[in-house]
N, C-alpha and C positions, 0 to 999 in steps of 0.2 A: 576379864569377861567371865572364867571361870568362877570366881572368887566370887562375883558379884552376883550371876546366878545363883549358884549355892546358896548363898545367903537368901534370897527371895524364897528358894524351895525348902532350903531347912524349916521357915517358918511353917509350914504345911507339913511337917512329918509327925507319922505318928511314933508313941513310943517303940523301942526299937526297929524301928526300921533306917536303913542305911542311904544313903545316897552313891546310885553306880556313875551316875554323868547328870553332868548339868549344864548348860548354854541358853543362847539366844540366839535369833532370829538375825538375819544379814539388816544391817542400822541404814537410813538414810532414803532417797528415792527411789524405789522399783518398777522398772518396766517391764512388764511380763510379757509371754506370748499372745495372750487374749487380749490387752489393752489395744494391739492395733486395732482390731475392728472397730471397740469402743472408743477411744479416740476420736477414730475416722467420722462415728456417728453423732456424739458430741458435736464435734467441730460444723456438721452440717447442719444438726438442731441448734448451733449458737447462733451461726450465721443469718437461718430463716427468725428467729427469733429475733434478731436486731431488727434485721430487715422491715419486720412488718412493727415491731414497736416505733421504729424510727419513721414510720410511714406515717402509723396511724398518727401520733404526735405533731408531724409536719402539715397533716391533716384538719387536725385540732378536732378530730371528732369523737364520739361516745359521750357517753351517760357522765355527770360529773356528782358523785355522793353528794346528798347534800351535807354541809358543816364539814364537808371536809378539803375545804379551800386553804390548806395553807403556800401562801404566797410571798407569804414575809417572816421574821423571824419574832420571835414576841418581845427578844430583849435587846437588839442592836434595832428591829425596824426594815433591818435590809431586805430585799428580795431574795425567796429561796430556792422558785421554779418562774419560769417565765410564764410561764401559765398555769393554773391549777392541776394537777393529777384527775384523769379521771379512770374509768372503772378498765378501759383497756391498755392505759396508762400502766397501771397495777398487775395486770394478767401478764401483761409484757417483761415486766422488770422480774417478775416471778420464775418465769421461762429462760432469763436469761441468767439469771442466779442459778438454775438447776443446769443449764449447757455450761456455765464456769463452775459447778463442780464438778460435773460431770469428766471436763476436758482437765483441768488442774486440778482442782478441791480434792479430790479422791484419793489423789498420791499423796496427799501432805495426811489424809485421813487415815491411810494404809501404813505412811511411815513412824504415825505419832503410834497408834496401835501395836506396830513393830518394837518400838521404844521401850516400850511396857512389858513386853512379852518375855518372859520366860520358862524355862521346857526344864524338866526332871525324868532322869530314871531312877529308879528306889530296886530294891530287892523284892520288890510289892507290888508296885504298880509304876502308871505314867502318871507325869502331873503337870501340866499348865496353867502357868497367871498370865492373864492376858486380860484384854478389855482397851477400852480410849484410857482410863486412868490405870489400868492395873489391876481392876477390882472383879474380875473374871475370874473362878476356880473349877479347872474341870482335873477329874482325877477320874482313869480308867486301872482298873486291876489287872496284873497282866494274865490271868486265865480268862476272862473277856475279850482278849487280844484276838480275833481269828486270823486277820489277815494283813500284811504289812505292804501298803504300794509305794514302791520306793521312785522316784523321779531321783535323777543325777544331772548335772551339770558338767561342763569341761573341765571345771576347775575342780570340782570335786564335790562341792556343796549343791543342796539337793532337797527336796522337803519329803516327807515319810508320813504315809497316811494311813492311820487304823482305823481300816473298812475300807468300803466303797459309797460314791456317791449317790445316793436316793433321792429319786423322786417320788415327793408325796402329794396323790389325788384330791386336789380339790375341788368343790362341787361348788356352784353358783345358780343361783335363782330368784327370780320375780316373786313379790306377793301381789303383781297385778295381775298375773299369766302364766301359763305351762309351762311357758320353755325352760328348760334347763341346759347348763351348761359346765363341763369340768375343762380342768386344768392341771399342768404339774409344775408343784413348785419343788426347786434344787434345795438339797440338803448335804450339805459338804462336812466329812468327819472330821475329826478331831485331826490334826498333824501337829509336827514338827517340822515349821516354814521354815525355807531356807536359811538352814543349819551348815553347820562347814563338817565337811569329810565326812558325809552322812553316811554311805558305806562303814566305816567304821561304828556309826552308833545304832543301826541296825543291828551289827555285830554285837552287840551288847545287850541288846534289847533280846534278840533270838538266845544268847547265851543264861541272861537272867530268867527268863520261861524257862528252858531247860534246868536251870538249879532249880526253880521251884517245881517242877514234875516231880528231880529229883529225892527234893525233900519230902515229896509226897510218898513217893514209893517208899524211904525209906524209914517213913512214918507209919505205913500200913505195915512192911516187915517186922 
């Protein structure tokens, strides 16, 4: 794991600079604290979503596009719907796509991202590759570092977050009408997701700030 990280962050170093620690992210499916809610709500947005798709269908009612009758297949002939698709048809199948990822999709989408992810400490800065393919670079300096929120686990592992979470004011409005309307959207910083013996890399992180203080001081001496 070592080895392998390393190698993902050396590629991202500048000349002399060092690598203090390197890892990844806890591999495979996560179930966090927050999931249960989402879960829960999922699982109740699938169900009414079936429900009324399987209604309307049994139904046979709604709007049917027109030319967009497929009912048979173009090169066996067979039949491919018992009845054509129509416009609630579609809305249905849409909503039930978004409650299966919502309830599954997400953790295969969280754990592929995990996959990918790799964490750096340098004598310089922090460095993270991440992204769905890897193709993500974020790189913080550590005198930019103000503050480090460290979550722990039983076991030890733990994820470490530089900053805090912000909420950013967004604003919404009609160009038919006065009203206006804001909102906050979440802005979650930069970590180090569930890492192993993260106390320890904290330690390391707080230690590497302190060499570079000191090298400052001892560069204004």
């Amino acid at each position: 794991m070592w080895q392998d990280a390393e190698q993902a962050i050396g590629a991202q170093l500048a000349p002399g600079e060092t690598v203090i620690w390197a890892g990844r992210p806890r591999p495979g499916l996560v179930f966090r604290p927050y999931d249960l809610l989402i879960t829960a709500f999922s699982a109740i947005w699938l169900m009414i979503a079936v429900h009324i798709t399987g209604t309307a269908r049994s139904m046979g009612r709604g709007m049917i596009p027109g030319g967009f009758r497929i009912t048979s297949n173009p090169f066996t002939g067979r039949p491919m719907f018992m009845r054509p698709l129509s416009i609630f048809d579609i809305v249905g199948f849409v909503f039930i796509a978004i409650g299966l990822y919502l309830l599954l999709g997400r953790f295969f989408v969280d754990a592929r991202i995990r996959a990918n992810t790799r964490y750096g400490l340098t004598d310089k800065r922090v460095l993270i590759v991440t992204g769905f393919s890897g193709n993500r670079f974020i790189s913080i300096p550590l005198e930019r570092i103000g503050e480090l929120n460290v979550s722990r686990r039983a076991d030890g592992s733990g994820t470490i977050r530089f900053g805090r979470t912000a909420y950013l004011e967004d604003w919404h409005g009609s160009s038919l009408s006065d009203h206006r309307r804001y909102s906050y959207r979440r802005i979650e910083p930069p970590s180090f997701d569930l890492i192993d013996d993260v106390l320890a890399v904290r330690d390391l992180i707080v230690r590497a700030q302190m060499g570079l203080d000191d090298a400052r001081g001892s560069g204004r001496a």
